[in-house]
KOLNUVEX-236752 format. One line per field, with one value per residue (C-alpha): z, y negated, x; residue number from 1; chain. Coordinates in pm, 1 decimal, always signed. Example, Ala and Ser with C-alpha at 12.3 -4.5 7.8 and 13.67 -1.06 7.14 Angstrom:
KOLNUVEX-236752
zz <- (+780.0, +714.0)
yy <- (+450.0, +106.0)
xx <- (+1230.0, +1367.0)
seq <- (1, 2)
mol <- (A, A)
This chain:
KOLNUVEX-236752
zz <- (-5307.6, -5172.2, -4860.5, -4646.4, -4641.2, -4591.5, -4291.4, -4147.7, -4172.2, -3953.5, -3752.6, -3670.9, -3612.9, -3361.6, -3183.9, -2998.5, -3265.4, -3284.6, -3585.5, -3636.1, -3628.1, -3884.3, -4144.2, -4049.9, -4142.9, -4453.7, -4614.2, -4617.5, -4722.7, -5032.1, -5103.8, -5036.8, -4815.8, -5106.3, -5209.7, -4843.2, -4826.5, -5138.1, -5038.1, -4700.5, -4810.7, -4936.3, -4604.5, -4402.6, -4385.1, -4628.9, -4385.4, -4630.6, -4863.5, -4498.4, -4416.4, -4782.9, -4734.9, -4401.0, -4385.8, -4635.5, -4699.7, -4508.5, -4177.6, -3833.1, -3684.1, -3344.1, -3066.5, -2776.1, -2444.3, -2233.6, -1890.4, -1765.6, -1467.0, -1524.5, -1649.8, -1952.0, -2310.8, -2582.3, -2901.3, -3293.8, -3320.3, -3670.4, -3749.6, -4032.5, -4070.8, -3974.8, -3735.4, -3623.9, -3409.7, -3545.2, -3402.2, -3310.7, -3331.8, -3171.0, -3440.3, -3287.3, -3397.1, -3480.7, -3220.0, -3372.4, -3215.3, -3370.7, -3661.8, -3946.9, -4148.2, -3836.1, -3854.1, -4207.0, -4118.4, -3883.6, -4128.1, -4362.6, -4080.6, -4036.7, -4403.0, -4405.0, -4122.5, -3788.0, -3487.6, -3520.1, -3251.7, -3267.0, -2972.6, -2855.1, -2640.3, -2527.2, -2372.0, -2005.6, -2129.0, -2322.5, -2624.0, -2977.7, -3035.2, -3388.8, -3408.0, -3440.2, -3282.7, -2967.9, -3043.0, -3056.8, -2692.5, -2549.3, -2623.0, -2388.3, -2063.4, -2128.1, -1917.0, -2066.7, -1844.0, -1791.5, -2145.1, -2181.2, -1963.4, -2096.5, -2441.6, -2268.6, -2159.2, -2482.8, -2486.9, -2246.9, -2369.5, -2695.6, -2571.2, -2343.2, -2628.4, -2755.0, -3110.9, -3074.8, -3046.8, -2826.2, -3012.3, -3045.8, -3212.8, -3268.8, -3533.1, -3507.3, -3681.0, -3610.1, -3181.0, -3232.7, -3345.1, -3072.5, -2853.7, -3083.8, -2969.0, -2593.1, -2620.2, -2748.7, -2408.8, -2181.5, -2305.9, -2159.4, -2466.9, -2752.8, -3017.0, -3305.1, -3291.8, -3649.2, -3606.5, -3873.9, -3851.5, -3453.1, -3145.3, -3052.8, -2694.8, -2407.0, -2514.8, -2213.2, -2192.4, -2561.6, -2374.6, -2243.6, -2564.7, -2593.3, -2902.4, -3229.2, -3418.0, -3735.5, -3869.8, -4097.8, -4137.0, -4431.3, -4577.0, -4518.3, -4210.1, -4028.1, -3690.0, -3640.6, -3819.2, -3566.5, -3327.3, -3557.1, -3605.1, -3209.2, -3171.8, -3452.0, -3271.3, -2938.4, -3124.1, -3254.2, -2960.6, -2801.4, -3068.9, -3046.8, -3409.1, -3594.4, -3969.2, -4025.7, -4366.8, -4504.9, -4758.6, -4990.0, -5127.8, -4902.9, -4543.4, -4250.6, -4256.9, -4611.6, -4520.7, -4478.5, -4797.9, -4694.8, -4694.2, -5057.5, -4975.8, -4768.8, -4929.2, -5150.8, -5265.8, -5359.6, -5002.5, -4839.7, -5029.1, -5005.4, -4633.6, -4543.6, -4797.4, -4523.3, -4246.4, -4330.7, -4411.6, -4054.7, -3840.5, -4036.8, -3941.2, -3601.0, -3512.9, -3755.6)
yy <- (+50.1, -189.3, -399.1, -324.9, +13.3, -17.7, -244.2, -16.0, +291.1, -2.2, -64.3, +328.2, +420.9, +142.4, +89.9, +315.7, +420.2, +744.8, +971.1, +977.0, +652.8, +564.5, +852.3, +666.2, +278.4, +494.5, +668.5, +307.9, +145.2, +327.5, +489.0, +808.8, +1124.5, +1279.1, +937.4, +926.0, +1262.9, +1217.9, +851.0, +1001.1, +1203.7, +890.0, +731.3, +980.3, +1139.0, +1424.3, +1550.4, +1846.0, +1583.5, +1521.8, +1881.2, +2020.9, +1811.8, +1971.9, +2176.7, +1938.3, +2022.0, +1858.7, +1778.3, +1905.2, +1919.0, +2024.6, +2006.6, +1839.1, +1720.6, +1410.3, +1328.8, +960.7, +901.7, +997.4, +1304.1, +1562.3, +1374.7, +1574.2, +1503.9, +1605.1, +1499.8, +1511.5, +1404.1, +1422.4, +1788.6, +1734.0, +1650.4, +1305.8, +1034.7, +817.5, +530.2, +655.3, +519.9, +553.6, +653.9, +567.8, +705.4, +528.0, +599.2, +956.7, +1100.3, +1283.5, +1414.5, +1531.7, +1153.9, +1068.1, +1394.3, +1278.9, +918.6, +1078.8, +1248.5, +993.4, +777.7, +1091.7, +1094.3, +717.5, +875.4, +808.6, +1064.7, +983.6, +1066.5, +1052.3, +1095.0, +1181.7, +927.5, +1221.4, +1465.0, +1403.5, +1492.0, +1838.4, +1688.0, +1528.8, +1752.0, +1866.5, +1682.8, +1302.6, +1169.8, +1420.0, +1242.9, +894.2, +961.0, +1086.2, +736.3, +584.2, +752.9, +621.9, +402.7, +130.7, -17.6, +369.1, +454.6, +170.8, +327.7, +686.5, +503.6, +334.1, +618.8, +743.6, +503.1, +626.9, +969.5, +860.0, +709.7, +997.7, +1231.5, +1315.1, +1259.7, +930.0, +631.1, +419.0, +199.3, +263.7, +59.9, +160.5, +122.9, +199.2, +170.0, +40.7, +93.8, +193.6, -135.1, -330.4, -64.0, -112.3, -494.7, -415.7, -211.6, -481.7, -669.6, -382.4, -119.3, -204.0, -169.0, -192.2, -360.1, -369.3, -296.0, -255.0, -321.8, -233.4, -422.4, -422.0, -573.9, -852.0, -862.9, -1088.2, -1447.6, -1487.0, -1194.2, -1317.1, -1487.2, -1176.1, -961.2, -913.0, -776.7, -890.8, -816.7, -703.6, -790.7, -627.8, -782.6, -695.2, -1012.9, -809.7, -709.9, -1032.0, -811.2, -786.6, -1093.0, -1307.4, -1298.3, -1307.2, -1669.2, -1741.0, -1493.8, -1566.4, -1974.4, -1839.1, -1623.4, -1910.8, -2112.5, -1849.5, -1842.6, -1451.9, -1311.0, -1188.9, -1122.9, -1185.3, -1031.9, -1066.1, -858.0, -970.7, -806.5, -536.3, -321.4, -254.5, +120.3, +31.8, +232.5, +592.1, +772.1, +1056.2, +794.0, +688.1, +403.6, +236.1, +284.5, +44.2, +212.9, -127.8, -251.7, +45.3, +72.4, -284.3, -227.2, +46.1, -120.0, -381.0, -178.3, -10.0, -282.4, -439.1, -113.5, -147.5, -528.5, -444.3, -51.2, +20.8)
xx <- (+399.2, +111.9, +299.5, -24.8, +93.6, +414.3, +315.8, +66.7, +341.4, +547.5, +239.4, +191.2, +559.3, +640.5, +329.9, +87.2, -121.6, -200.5, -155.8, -502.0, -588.6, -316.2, -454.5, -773.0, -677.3, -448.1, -752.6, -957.2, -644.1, -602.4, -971.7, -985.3, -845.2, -641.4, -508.7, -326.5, -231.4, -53.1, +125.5, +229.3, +507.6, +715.3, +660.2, +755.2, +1135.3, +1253.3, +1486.4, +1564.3, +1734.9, +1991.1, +2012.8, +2155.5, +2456.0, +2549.0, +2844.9, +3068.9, +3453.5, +3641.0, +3510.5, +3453.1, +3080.0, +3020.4, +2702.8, +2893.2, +2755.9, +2906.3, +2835.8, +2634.0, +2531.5, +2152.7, +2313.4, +2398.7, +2400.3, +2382.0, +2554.4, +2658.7, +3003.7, +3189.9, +3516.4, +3741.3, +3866.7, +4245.9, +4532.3, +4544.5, +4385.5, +4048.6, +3862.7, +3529.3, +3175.6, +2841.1, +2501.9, +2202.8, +1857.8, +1549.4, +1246.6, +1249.4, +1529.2, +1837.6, +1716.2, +1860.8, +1926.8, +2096.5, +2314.5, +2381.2, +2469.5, +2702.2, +2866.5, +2920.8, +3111.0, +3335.7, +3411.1, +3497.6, +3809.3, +3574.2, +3527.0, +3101.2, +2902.2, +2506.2, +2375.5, +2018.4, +1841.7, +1609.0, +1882.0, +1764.7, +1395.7, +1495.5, +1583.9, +1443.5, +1125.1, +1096.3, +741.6, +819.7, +459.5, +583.3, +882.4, +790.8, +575.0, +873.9, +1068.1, +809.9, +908.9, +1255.4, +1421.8, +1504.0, +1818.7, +1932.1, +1901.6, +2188.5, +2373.6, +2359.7, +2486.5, +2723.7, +2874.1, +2970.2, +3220.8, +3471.8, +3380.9, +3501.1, +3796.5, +3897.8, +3946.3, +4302.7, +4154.4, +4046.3, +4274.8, +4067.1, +3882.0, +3479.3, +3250.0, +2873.0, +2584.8, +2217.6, +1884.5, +1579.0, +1524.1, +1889.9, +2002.1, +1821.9, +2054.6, +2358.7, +2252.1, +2242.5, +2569.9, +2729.7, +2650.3, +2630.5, +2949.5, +3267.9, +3544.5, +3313.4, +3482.1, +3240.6, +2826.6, +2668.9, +2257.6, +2045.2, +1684.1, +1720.3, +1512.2, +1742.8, +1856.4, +1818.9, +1957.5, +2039.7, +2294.4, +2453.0, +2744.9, +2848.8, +2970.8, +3335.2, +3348.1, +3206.6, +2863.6, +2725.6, +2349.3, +2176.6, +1831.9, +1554.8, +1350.0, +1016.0, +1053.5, +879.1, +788.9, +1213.9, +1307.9, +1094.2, +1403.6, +1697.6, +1725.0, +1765.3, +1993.5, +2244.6, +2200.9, +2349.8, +2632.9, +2721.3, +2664.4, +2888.5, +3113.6, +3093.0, +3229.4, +2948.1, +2803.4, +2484.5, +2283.3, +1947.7, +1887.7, +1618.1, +1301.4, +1338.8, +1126.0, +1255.2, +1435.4, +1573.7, +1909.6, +1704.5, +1687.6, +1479.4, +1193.9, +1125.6, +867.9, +1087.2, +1442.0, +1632.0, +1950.6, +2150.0, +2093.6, +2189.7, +2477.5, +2592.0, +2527.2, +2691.9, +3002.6, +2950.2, +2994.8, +3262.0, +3461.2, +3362.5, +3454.4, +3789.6, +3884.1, +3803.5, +3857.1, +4136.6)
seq <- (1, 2, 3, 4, 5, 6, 7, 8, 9, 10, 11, 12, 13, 14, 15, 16, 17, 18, 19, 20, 21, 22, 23, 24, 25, 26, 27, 28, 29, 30, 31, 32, 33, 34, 35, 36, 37, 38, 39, 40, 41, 42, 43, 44, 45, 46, 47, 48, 49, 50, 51, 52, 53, 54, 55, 56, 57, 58, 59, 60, 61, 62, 63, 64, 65, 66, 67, 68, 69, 70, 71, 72, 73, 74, 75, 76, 77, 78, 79, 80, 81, 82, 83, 84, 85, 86, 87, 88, 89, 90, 91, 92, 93, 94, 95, 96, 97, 98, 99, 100, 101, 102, 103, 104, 105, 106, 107, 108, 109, 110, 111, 112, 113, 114, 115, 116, 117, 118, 119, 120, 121, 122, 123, 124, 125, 126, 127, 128, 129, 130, 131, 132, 133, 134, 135, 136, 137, 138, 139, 140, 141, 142, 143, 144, 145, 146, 147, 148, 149, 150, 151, 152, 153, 154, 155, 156, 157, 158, 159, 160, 161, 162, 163, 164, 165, 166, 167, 168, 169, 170, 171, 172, 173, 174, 175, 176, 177, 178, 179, 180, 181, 182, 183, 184, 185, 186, 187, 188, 189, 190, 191, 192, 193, 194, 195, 196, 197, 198, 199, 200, 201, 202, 203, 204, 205, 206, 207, 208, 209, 210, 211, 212, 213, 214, 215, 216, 217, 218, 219, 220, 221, 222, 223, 224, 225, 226, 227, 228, 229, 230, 231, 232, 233, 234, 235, 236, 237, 238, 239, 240, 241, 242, 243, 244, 245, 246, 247, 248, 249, 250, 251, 252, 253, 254, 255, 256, 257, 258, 259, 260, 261, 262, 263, 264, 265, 266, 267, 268, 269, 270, 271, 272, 273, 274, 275, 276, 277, 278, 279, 280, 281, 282, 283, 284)
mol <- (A, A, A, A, A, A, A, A, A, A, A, A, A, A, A, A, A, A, A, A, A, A, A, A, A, A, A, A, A, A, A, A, A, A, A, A, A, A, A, A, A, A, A, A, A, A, A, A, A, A, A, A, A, A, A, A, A, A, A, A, A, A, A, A, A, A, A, A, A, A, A, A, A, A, A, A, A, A, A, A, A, A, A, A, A, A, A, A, A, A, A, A, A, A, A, A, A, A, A, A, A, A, A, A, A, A, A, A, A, A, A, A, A, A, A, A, A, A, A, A, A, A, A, A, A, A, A, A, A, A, A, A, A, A, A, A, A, A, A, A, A, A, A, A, A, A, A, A, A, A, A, A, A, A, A, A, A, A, A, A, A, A, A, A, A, A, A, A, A, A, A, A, A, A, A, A, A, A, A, A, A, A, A, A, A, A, A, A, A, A, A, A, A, A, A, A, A, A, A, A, A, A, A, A, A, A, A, A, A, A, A, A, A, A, A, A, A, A, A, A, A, A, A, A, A, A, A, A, A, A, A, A, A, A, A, A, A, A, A, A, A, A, A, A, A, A, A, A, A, A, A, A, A, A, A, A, A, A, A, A, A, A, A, A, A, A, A, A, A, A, A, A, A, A, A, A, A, A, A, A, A, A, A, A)
């Protein structure tokens, strides 16, 4: 697919441009009204693809709530479907809420032997609405340093429950990397934070991770990359352990498959491989 696109669909979901505007700048793009209706599909998420491999054999799924300070989370935990204590882990959504990929991402950490938890940044405003422009508006009332803290949370959550062994470590996408980023900094006992294509965080805060750090960065994606270089400088300068990847030829959201423009199956794959192996030096 033509990059302009690709970086218009970037351009539309992550800054305040409004849906019609982008169908606007889309129809010029590509020359016509039933050209874009026809391209929009593979930018935007198949959730159906997420939502036929609910209910899998051999795990646990449950709507949970935890409490933060701002007040009720709410959650989809899954786990691994027997007796027995797991490390658990924090999935964080993109700037479309908990949806159904993230559901599935959750699941697949539970099936790799992790109590997953994906919680929804929008719990103390009613909730991810099923419409993600609604959705997308809603992320802009947030607050950013409380927001933190309602993540943060999760952690002793996590580590209260008789299931869990104590260890949590995180990964998010997109605006949840830059908070798997700030959780790294911010989350008392988190021990490994997975960011896919994420917002770096505040240099100046870099000294203060404990744990260590995983980066997952996409060649294409110049609006994220722009920070990536300073920030792997001061975890080194820091000497905070960390993995950095750069995965070439490929767009920022390259890990969701229920968008076919922007997904690249060997780089999710690899990346995920990646992750895995990371949450095991460093959770168990």
């Amino acid at each position: 697919m033509d990059q302009r696109i690709i970086n218009l669909y970037d351009e539309y979901t992550h800054k305040p441009l409004s849906r019609s505007v982008f169908l606007k700048k889309l129809t010029t793009l590509v020359g016509s009204t039933a050209a874009a209706m026809a391209i929009l599909p593979q930018l935007e998420g198949n959730y159906a693809i997420a939502q036929t491999r609910e209910g899998e054999a051999g795990l646990h799924t449950e709507r949970i709530t935890y409490k933060a300070e701002g007040g009720d989370m709410k959650a989809y935990l899954a786990k691994p479907d027997k007796k027995g204590k797991f490390p658990g882990v924090i999935v964080i959504h993109e700037n479309r809420g908990l949806n159904a990929h993230i559901e599935d991402v959750t699941r697949r950490a539970a099936r790799a032997g992790y109590i997953a938890l994906g919680v929804d940044a929008l719990s103390l405003l009613g909730g991810t609405p099923a419409n993600e422009d609604e959705a997308r508006a809603l992320f802009q009332k947030l607050d950013a340093k409380q927001t933190i803290a309602n993540f943060a949370a999760a952690v002793p959550y996590l580590q209260g429950r008789k299931d869990c062994t104590g260890k949590v470590g995180c990964v998010g996408f997109c605006w949840g990397g830059a908070m798997a980023n700030n959780l790294a900094i911010h989350a008392s006992g988190m021990l490994a934070a997975v960011a896919f294509y994420g917002r770096q965080p505040e240099l100046a805060d870099v000294p203060r991770i404990k744990g260590a750090v995983q980066l997952h960065y996409a060649s294409l994606d110049e609006r994220v990359n722009a920070g990536a270089a300073a920030y792997e400088a001061a975890l080194k300068a820091n000497n905070i352990p960390y993995e950095f990847y750069m995965y070439e030829g490929v767009n920022h959201a390259f890990h969701n498959d229920t968008s076919a423009a922007r997904y690249n199956a060997d780089a999710a794959k690899l990346a995920w491989e990646r992750t895995l192996a990371f949450w095991k030096k460093y959770l168990g």
